[in-house]
Structures are given as structure tokens and as C-alpha cells.
HTML snippet that shows the backbone in 3Dmol.js (N, CA, C, O; Angstrom):
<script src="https://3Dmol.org/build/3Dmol-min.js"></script>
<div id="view" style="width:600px;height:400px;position:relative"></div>
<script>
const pdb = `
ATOM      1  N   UNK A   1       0.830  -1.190   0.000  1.00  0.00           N
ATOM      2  CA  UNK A   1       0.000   0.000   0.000  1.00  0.00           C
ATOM      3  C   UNK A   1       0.877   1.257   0.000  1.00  0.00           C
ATOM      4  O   UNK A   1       0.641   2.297  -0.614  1.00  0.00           O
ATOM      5  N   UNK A   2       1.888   1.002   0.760  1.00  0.00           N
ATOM      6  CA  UNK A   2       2.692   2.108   0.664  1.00  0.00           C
ATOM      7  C   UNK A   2       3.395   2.838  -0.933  1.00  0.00           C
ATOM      8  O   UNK A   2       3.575   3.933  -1.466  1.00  0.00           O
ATOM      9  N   UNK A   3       3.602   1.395  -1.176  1.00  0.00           N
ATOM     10  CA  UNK A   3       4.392   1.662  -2.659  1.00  0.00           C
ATOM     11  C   UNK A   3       3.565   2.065  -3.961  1.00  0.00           C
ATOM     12  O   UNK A   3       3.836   2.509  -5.076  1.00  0.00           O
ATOM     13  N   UNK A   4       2.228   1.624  -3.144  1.00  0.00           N
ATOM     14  CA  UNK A   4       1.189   2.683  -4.382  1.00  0.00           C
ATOM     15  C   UNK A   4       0.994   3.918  -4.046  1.00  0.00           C
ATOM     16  O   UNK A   4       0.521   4.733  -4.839  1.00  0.00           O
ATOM     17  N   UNK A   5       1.308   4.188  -2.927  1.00  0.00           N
ATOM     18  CA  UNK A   5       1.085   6.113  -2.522  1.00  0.00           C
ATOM     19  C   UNK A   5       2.000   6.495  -3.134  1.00  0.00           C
ATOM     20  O   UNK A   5       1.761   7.359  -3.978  1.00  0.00           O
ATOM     21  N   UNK A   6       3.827   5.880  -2.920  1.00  0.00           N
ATOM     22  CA  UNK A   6       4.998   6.463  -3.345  1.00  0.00           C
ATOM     23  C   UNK A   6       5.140   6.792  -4.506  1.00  0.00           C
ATOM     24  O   UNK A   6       5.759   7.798  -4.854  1.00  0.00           O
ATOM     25  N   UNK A   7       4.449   5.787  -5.460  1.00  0.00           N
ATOM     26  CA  UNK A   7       4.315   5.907  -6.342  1.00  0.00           C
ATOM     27  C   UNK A   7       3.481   7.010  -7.592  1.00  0.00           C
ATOM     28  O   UNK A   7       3.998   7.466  -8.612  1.00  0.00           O
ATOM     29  N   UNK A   8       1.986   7.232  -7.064  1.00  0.00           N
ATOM     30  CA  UNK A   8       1.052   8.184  -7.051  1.00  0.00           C
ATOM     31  C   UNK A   8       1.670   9.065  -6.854  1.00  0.00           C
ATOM     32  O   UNK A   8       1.987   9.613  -7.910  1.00  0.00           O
ATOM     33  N   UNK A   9       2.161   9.685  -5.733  1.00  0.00           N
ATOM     34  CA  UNK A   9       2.623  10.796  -5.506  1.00  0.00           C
ATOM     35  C   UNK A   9       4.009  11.183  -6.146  1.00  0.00           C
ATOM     36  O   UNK A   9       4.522  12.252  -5.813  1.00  0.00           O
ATOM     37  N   UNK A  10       4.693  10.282  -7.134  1.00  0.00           N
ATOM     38  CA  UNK A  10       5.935  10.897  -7.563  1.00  0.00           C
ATOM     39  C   UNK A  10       5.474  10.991  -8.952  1.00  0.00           C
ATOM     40  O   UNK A  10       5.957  11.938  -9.573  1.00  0.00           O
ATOM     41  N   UNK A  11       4.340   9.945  -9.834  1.00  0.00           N
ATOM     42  CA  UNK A  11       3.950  10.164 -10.675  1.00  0.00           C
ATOM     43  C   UNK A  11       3.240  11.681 -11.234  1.00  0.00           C
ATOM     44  O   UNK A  11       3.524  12.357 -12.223  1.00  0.00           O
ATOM     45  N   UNK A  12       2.032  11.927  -9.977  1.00  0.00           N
ATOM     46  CA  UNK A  12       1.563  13.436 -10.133  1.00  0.00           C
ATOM     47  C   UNK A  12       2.679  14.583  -9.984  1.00  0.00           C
ATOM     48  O   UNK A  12       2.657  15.780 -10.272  1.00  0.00           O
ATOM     49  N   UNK A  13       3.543  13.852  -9.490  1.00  0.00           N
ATOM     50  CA  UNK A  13       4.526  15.131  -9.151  1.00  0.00           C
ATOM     51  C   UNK A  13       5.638  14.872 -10.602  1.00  0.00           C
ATOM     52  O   UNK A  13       5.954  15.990 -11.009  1.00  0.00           O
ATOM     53  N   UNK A  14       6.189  13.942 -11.325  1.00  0.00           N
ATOM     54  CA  UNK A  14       6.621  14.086 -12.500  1.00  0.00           C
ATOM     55  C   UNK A  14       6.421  14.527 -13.389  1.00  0.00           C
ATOM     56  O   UNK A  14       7.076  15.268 -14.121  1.00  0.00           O
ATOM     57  N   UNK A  15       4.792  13.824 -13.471  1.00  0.00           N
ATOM     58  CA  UNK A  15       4.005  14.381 -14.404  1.00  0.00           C
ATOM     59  C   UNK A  15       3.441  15.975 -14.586  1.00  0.00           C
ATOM     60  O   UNK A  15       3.190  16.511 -15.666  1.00  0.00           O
ATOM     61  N   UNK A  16       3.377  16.274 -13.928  1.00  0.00           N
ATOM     62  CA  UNK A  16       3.150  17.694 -13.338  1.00  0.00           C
ATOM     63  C   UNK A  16       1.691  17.990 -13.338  1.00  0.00           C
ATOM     64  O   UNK A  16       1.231  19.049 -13.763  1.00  0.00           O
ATOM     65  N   UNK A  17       0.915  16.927 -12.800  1.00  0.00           N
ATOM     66  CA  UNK A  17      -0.432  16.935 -12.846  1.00  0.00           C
ATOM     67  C   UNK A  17      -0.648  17.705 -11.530  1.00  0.00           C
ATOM     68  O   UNK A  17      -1.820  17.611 -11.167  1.00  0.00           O
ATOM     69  N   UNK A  18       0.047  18.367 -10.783  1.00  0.00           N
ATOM     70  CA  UNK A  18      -0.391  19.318  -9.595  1.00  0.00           C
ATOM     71  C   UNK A  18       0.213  20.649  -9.519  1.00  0.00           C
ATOM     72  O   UNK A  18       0.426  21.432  -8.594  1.00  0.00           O
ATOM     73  N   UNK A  19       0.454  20.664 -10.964  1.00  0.00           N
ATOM     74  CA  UNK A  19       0.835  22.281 -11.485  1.00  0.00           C
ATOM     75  C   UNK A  19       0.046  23.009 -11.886  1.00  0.00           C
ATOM     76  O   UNK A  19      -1.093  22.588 -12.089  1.00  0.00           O
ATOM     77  N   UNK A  20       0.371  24.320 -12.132  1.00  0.00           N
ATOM     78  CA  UNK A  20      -0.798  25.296 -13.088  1.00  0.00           C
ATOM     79  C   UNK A  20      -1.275  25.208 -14.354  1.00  0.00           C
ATOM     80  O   UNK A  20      -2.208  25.741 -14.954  1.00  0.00           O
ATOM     81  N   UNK A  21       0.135  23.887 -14.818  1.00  0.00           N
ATOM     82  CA  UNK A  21      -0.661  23.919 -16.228  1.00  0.00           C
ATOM     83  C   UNK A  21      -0.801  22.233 -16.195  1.00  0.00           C
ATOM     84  O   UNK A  21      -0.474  21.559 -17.172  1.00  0.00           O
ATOM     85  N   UNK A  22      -1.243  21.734 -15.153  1.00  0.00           N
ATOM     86  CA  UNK A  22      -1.928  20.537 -14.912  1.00  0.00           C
ATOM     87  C   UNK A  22      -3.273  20.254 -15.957  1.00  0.00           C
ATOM     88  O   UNK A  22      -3.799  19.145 -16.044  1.00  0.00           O
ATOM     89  N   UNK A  23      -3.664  21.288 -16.619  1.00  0.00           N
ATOM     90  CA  UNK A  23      -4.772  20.555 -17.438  1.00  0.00           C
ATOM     91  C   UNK A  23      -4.457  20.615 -18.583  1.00  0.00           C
ATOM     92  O   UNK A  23      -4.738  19.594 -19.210  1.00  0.00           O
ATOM     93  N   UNK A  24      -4.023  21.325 -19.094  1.00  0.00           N
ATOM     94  CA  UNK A  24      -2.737  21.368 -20.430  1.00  0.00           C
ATOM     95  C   UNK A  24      -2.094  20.522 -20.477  1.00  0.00           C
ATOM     96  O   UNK A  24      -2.065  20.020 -21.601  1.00  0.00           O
ATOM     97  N   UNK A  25      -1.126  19.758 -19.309  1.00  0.00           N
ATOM     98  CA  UNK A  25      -0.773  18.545 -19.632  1.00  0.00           C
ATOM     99  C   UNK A  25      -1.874  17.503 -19.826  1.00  0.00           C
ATOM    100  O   UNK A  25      -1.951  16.964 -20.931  1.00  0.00           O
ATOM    101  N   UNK A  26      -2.601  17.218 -19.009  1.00  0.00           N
ATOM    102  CA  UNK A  26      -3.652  16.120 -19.566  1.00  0.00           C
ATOM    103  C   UNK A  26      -4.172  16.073 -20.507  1.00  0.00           C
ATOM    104  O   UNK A  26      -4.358  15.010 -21.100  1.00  0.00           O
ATOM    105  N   UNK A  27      -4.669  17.509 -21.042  1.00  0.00           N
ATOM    106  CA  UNK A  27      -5.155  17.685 -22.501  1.00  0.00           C
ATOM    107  C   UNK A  27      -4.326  16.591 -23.292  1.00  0.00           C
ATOM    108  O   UNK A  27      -4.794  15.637 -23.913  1.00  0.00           O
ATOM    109  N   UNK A  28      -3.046  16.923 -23.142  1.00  0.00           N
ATOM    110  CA  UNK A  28      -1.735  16.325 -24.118  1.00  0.00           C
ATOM    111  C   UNK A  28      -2.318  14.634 -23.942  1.00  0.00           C
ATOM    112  O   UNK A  28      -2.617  13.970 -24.935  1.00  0.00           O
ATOM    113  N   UNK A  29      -2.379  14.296 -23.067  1.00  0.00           N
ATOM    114  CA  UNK A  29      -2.728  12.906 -22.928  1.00  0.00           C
ATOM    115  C   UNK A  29      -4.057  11.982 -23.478  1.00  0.00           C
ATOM    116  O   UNK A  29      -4.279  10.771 -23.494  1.00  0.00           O
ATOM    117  N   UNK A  30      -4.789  13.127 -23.900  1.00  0.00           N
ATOM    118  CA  UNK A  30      -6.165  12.592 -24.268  1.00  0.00           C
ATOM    119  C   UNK A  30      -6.041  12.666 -25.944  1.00  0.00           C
ATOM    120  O   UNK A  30      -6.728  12.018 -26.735  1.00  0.00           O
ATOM    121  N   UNK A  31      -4.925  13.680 -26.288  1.00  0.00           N
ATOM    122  CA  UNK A  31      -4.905  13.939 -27.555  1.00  0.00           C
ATOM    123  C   UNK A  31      -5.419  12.807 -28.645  1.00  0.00           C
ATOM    124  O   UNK A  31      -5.042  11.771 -28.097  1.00  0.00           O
ATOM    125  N   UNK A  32      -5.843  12.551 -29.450  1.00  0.00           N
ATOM    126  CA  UNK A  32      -6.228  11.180 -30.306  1.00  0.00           C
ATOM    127  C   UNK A  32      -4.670  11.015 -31.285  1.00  0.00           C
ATOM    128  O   UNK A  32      -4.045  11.992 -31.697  1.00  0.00           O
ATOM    129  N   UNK A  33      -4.330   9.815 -31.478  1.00  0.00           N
ATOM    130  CA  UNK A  33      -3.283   9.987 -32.672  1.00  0.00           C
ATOM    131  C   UNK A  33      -3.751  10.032 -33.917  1.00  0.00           C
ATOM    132  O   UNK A  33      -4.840   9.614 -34.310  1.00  0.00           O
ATOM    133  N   UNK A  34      -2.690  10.680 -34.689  1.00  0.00           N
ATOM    134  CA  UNK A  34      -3.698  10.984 -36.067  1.00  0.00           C
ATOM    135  C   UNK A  34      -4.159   9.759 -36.598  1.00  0.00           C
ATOM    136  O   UNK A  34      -5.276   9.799 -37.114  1.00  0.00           O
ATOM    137  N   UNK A  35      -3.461   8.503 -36.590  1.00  0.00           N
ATOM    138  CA  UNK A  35      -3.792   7.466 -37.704  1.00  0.00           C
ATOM    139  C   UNK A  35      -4.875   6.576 -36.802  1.00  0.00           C
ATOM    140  O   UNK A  35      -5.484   5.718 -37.440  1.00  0.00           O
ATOM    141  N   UNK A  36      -5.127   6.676 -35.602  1.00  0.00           N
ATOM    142  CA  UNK A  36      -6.331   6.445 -34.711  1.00  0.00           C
ATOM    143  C   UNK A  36      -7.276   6.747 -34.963  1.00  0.00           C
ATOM    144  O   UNK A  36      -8.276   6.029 -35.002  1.00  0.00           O
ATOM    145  N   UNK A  37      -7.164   8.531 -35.333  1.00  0.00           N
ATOM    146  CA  UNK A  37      -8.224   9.301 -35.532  1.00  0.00           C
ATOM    147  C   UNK A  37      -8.627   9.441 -36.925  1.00  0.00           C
ATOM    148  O   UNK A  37      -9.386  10.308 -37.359  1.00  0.00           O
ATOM    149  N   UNK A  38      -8.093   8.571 -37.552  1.00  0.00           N
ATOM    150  CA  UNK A  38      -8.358   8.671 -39.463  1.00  0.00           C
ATOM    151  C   UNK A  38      -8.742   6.974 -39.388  1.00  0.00           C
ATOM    152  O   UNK A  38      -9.641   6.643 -40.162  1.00  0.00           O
ATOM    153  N   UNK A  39      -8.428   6.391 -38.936  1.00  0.00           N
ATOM    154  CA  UNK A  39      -8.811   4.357 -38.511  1.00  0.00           C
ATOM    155  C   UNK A  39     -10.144   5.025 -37.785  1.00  0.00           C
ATOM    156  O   UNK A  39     -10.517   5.935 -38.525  1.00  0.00           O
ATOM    157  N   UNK A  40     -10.726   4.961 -37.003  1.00  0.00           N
ATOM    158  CA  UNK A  40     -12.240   5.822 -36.366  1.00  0.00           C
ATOM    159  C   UNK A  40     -12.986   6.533 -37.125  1.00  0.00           C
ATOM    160  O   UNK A  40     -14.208   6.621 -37.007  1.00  0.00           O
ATOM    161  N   UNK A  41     -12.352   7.052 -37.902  1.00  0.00           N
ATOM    162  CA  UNK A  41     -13.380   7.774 -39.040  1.00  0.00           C
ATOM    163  C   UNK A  41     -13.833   7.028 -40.105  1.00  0.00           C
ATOM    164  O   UNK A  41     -14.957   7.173 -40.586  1.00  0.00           O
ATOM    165  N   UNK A  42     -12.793   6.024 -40.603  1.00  0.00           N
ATOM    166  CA  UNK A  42     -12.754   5.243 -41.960  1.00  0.00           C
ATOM    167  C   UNK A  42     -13.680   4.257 -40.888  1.00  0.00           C
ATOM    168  O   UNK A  42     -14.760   3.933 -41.382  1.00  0.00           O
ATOM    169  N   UNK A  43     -13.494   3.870 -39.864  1.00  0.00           N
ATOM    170  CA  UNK A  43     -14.796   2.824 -39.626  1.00  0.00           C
ATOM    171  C   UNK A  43     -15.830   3.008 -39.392  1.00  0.00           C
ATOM    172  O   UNK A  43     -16.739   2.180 -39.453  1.00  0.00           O
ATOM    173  N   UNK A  44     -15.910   4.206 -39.055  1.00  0.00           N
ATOM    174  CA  UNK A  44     -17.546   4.959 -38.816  1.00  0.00           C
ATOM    175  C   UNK A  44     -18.194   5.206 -39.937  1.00  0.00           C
ATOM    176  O   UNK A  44     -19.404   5.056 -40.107  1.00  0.00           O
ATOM    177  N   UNK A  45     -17.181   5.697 -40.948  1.00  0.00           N
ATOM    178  CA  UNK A  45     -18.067   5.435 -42.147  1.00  0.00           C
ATOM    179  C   UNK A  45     -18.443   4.475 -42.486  1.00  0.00           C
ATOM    180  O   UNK A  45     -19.668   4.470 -42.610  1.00  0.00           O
ATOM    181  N   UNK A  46     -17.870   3.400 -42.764  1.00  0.00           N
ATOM    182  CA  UNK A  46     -18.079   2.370 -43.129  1.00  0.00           C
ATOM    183  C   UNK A  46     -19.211   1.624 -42.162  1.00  0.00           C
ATOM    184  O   UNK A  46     -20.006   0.931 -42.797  1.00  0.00           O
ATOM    185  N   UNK A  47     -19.363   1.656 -41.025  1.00  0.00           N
ATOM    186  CA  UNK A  47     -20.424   1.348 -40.120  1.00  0.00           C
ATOM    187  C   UNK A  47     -21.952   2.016 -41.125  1.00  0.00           C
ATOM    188  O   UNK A  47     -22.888   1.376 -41.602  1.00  0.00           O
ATOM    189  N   UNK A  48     -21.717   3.278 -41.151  1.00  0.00           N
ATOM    190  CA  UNK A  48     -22.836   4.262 -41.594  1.00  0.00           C
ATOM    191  C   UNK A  48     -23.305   3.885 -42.864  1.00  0.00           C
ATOM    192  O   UNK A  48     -24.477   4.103 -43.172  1.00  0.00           O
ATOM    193  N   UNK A  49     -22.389   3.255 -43.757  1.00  0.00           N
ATOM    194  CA  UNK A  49     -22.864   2.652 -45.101  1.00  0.00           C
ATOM    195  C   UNK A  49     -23.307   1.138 -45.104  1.00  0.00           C
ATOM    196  O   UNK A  49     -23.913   0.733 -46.096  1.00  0.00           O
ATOM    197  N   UNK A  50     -22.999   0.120 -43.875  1.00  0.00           N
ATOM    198  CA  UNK A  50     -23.510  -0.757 -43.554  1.00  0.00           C
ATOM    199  C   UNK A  50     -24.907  -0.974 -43.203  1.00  0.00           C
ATOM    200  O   UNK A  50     -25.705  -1.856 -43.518  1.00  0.00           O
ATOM    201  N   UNK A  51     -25.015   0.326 -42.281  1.00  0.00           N
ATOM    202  CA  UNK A  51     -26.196   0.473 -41.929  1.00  0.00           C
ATOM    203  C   UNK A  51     -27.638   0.998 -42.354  1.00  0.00           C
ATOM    204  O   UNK A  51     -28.785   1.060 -41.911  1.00  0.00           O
ATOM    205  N   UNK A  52     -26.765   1.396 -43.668  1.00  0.00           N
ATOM    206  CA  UNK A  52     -27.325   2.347 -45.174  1.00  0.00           C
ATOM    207  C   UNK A  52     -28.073   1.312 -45.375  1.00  0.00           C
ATOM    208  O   UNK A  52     -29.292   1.309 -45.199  1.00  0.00           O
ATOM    209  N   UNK A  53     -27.174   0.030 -45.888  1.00  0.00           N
ATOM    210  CA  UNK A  53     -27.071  -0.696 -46.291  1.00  0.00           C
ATOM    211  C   UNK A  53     -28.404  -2.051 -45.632  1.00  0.00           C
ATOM    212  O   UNK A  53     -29.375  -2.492 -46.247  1.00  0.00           O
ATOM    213  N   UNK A  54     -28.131  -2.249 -44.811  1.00  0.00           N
ATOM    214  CA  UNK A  54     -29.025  -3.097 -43.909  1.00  0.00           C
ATOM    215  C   UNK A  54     -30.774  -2.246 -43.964  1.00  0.00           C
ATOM    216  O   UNK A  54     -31.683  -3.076 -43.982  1.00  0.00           O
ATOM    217  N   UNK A  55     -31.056  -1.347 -43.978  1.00  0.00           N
ATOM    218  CA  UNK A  55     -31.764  -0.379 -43.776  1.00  0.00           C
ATOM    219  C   UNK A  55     -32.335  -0.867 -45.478  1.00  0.00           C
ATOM    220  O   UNK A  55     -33.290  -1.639 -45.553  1.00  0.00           O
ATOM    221  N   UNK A  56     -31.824  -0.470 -46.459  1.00  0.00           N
ATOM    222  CA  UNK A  56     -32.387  -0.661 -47.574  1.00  0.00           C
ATOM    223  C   UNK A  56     -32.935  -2.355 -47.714  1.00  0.00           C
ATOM    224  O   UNK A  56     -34.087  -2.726 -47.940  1.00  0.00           O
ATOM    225  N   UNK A  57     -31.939  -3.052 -47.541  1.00  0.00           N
ATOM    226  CA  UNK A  57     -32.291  -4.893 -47.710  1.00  0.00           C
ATOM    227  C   UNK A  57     -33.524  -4.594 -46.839  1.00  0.00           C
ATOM    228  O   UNK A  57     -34.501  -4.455 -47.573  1.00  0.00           O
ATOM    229  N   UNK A  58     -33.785  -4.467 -45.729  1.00  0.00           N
ATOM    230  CA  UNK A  58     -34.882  -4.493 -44.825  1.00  0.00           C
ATOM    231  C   UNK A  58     -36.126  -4.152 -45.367  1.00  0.00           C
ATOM    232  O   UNK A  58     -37.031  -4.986 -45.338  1.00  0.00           O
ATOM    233  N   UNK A  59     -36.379  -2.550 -46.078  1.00  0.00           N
ATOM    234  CA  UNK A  59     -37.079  -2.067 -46.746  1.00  0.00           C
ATOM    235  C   UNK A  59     -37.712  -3.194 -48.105  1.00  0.00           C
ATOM    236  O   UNK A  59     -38.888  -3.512 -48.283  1.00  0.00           O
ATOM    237  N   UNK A  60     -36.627  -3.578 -48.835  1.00  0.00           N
ATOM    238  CA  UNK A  60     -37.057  -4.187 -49.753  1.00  0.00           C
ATOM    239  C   UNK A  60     -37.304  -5.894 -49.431  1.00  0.00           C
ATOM    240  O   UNK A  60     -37.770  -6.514 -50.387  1.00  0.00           O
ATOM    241  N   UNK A  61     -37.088  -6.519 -48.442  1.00  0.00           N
ATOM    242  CA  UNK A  61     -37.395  -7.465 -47.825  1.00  0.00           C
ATOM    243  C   UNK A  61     -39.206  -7.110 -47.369  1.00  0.00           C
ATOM    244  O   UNK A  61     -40.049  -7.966 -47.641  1.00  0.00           O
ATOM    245  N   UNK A  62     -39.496  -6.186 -46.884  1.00  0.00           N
ATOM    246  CA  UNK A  62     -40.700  -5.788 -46.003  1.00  0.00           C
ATOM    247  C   UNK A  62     -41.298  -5.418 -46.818  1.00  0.00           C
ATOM    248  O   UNK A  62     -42.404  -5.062 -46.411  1.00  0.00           O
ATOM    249  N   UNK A  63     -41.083  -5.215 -48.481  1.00  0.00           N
ATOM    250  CA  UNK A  63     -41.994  -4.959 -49.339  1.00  0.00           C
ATOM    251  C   UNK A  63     -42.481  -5.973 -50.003  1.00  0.00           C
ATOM    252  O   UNK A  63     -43.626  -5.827 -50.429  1.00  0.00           O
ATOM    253  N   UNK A  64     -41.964  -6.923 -50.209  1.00  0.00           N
ATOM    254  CA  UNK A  64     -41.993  -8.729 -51.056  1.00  0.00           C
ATOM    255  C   UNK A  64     -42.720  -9.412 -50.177  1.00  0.00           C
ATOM    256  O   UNK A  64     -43.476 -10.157 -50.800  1.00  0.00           O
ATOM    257  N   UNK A  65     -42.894  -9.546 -48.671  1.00  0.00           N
ATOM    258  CA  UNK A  65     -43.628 -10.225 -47.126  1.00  0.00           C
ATOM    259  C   UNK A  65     -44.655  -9.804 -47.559  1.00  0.00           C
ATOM    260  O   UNK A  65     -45.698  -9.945 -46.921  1.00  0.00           O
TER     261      UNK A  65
END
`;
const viewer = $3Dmol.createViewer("view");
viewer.addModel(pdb, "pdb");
viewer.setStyle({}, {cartoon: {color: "spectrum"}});
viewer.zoomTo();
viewer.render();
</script>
């Protein structure tokens, strides 16, 4: 237990998460990477045209029933 306080507390203090520009650094940490953030887009589209997609078969399935 100890060695997780020692730890915590040298991390926030390296990190400089108990500074003034403590949220500026975290910002940095949440940042997305670009090829993350271009892989997330290319699958969301592709989700969105699936679902285009499923949406139409359905339609024309529910018209032939």
C-alpha cells in the first residue's frame, strides 16, 4: 500500500499533474493519434454505409412479405 502512494505521488509530481498547467498537460494525454483518428473515421463510415445498407435490404425485404 505504501508503494502505491509512493508511487502516485511521484507520478503526479513528475508528471506535473499538480501544477498550473496541470490541465494542459492532460489535454496532451487525451490527444487522439492521427492514424487512430483517421482508422475511427474510416470505420464509422463504413459502419454508416452498412447500416445504409441493412436499412435498404430491410425495406425491400418488407416490401416482397
Amino acid at each position: 500500500m505504501m508503494l502505491s502512494t509512493a508511487l502516485g505521488d511521484k507520478l503526479e509530481k513528475n508528471l506535473g499533474l499538480l501544477s498550473e498547467d496541470a490541465a494542459k498537460i492532460c489535454a496532451g494525454f487525451v490527444v487522439e493519434e492521427p492514424d487512430a483518428q483517421e482508422r475511427r473515421e474510416s470505420l464509422a463510415s463504413m459502419k454508416a454505409t452498412i447500416s445504409e445498407g441493412l436499412k435498404i435490404t430491410g425495406e425491400l425485404t418488407a416490401v416482397r412479405a
